[in-house]
C-alpha positions as CSV (number, residue, x, y, z in Angstrom):
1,X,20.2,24.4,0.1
2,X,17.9,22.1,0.9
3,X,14.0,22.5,1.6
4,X,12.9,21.7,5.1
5,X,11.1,18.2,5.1
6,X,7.2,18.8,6.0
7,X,5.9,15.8,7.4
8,X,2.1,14.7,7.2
9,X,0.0,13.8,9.6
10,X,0.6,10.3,10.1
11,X,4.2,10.9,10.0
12,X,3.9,13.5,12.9
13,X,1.4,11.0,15.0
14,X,4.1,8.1,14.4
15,X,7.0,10.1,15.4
16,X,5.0,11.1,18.4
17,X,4.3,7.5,19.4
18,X,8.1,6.2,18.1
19,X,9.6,8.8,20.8
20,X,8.7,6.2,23.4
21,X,11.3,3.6,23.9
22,X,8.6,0.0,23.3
23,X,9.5,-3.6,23.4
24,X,10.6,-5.6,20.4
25,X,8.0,-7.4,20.3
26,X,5.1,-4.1,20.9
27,X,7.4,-3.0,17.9
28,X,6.6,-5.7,16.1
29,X,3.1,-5.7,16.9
30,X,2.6,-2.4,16.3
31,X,4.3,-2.6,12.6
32,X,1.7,-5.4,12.0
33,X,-1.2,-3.7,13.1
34,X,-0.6,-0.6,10.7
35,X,0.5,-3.2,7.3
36,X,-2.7,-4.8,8.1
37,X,-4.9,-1.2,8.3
38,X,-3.3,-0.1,5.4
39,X,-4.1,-3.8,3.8
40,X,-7.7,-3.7,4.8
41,X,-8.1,-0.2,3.3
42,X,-6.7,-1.6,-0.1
43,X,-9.0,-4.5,-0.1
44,X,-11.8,-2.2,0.6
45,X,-10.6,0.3,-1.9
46,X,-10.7,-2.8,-4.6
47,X,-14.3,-4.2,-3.3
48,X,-15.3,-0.9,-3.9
49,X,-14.4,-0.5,-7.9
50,X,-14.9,-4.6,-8.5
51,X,-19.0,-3.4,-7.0
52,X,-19.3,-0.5,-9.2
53,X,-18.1,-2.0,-12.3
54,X,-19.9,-4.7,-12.0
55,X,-17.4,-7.3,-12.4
56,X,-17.1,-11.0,-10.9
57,X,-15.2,-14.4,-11.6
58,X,-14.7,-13.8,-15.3
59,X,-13.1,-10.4,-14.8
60,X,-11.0,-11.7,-11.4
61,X,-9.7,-14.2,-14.3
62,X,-9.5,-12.0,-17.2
63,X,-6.7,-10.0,-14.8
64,X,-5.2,-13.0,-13.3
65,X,-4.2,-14.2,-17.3
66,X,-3.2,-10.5,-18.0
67,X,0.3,-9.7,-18.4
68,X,0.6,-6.2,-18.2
69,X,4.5,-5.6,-18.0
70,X,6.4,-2.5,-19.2
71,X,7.8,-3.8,-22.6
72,X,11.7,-3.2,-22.3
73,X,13.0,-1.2,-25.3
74,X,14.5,-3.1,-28.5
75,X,18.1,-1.8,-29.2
76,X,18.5,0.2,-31.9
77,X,20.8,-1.3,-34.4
């Protein structure tokens, strides 16, 4: 049996405002306007730990050279 799905409040406020039949274009627009919220709150969220830590152009570069990938696992032989 499966457990009822509990949406959040966003979800709840978006399924409010999808209920009204809108444009393709006010679809569009509206998809933009929330990616570029949820952008500006990243960027903001990122300010915020580059200020505390103190860190500037030789950090932004230190990350930019960093390869920080999952190493895949050898095969065992």
């Amino acid at each position: 049996m499966e457990t009822p799905t509990k949406f959040t409040n966003l979800q709840q406020e978006l399924l409010k405002l999808y209920s009204k039949n809108v444009s393709d274009d006010d679809l569009i627009a509206i998809k933009d306007l929330l990616g570029k919220y949820f952008a500006q709150k990243t960027i903001e969220s990122a300010n915020s730990v580059w200020r505390k830590n103190h860190w500037g152009e030789q950090e932004d570069q230190q990350f930019l050279n960093e390869h920080m990938r999952t190493p895949y696992k050898k095969p065992k032989v």
